[in-house]
FISE-345568 format. One record per residue (C-alpha): x, y, z; residue in three letters. Coordinates in steps of 0.1 Angstrom, whole numbers, padded with zeros to 4 digits, always signed. Example, Ala and Ser with C-alpha at 12.3 -4.5 7.8 and 13.67 -1.06 7.14 Angstrom:
2
+0123-0045+0078ALA +0137-0011+0071SER 
This chain:
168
-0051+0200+0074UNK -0027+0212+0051UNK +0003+0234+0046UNK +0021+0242+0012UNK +0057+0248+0003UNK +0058+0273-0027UNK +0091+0271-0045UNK +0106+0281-0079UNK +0129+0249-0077UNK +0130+0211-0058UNK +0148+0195-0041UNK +0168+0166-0060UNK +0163+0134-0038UNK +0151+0123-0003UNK +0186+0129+0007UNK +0190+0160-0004UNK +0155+0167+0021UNK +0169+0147+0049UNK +0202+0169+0048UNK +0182+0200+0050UNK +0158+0188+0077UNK +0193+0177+0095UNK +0205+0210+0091UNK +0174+0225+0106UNK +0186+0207+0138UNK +0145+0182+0136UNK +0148+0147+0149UNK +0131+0133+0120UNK +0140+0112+0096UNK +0129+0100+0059UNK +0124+0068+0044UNK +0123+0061+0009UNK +0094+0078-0009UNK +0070+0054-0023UNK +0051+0061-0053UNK +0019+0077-0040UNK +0040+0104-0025UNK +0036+0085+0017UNK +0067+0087+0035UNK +0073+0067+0067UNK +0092+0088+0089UNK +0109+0088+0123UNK +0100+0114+0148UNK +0122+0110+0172UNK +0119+0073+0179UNK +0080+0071+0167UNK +0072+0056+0138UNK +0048+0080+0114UNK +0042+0095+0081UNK +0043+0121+0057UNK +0018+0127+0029UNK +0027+0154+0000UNK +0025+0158-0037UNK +0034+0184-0063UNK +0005+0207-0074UNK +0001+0234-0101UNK +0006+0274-0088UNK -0023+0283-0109UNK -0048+0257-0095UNK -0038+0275-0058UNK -0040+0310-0070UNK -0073+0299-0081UNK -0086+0287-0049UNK -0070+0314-0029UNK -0080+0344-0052UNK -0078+0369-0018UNK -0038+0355-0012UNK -0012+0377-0021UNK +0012+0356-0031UNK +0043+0373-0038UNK +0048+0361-0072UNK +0040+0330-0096UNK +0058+0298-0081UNK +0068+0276-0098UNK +0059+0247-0078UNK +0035+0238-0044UNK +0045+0210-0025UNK +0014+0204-0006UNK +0014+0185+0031UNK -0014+0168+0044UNK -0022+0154+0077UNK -0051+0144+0097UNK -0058+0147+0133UNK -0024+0129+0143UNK -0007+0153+0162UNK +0030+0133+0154UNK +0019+0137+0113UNK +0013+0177+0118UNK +0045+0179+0133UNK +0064+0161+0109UNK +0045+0182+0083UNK +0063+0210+0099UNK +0096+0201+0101UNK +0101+0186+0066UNK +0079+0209+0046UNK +0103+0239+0068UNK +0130+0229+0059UNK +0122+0218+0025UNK +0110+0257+0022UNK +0147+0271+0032UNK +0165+0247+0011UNK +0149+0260-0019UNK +0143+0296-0008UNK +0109+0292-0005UNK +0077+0304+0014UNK +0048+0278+0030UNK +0014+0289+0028UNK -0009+0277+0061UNK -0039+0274+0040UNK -0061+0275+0072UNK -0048+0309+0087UNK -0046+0322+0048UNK -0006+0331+0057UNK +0023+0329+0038UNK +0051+0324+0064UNK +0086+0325+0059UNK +0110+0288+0071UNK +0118+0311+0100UNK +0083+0316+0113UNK +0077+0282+0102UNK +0106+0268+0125UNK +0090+0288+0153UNK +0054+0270+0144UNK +0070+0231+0140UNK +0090+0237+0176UNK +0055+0253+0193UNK +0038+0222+0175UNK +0061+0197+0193UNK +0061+0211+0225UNK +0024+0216+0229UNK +0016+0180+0220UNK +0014+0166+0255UNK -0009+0193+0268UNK -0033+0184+0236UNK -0029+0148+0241UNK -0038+0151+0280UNK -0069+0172+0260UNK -0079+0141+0240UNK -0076+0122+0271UNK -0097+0141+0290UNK -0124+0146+0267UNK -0129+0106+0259UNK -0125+0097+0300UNK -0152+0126+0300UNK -0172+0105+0271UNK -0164+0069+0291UNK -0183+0087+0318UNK -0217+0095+0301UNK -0214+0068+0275UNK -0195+0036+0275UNK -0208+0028+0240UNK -0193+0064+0226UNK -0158+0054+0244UNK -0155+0021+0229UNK -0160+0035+0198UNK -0132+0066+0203UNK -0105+0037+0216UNK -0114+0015+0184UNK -0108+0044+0162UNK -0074+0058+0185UNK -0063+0017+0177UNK -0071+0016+0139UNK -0052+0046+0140UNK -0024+0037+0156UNK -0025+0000+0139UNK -0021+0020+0104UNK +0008+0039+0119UNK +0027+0004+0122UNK 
């Protein structure tokens, strides 16, 4: 999955972010970046990361030819995460408030939106509070698996451990 923060100007330095994601009023927090553009963040107290990296306008525009845009940005700052419901949210909250500390937009590339930080803000909190009823989802599902194939849950709780093993 993927979001994109579409700015005319960046922010200068992880603290720069981290004040703006302060200022949003998220409980996470920033670590150094390190050079393939991973951050290890805090969510609260869980341990977690943050993939991004700057891509050209034009190469977006491209993709999304049916995307009215607004204008020409100067840059996308494009968030990735997989199916780790702690990454989308910490997607949400930096890649918000990196939006209104530049006086940018983010694009939800699956609904095709531009949204503004304050629809954004709205989407992050949603995000956070909806986790445990998707979690007890997941839950379900694999006890649900266990009980027609043992095989098929071993296999879901190695992958959920790998996952969480990479997290650490």
């Amino acid at each position: 999955m993927q979001i994109c923060v579409l700015t005319d100007s960046q922010l200068s330095s992880t603290a720069e972010w981290q004040k703006a994601i302060y200022a949003e009023g998220f409980p996470l927090r920033l670590s150094n970046p390190e050079p393939n553009r991973n951050l290890a963040v805090h969510l609260r107290d869980e341990e977690t990361s943050i993939e991004y990296g700057v891509y050209d306008f034009g190469e977006l525009k491209d993709t999304c030819k049916a995307v009215n845009f607004g204008h020409g940005w100067k840059y996308v700052i494009a968030f990735t995460w997989s199916s780790d419901f702690a990454e989308e949210i910490a997607a949400w909250m930096a890649a918000t408030a990196y939006a209104r500390a530049t006086n940018g937009v983010i694009f939800d590339e699956q609904e095709g939106k531009i949204l503004s930080p304050e629809e954004a803000l709205k989407i992050a909190h949603d995000t956070e509070q909806r986790r445990p009823a998707m979690e007890a989802i997941v839950r379900d599902y694999i006890d649900q698996l266990a009980a027609n194939s043992p095989e098929a849950k071993e296999k879901i709780e190695s992958f959920m451990q790998r996952r969480s093993e990479n997290r650490d």
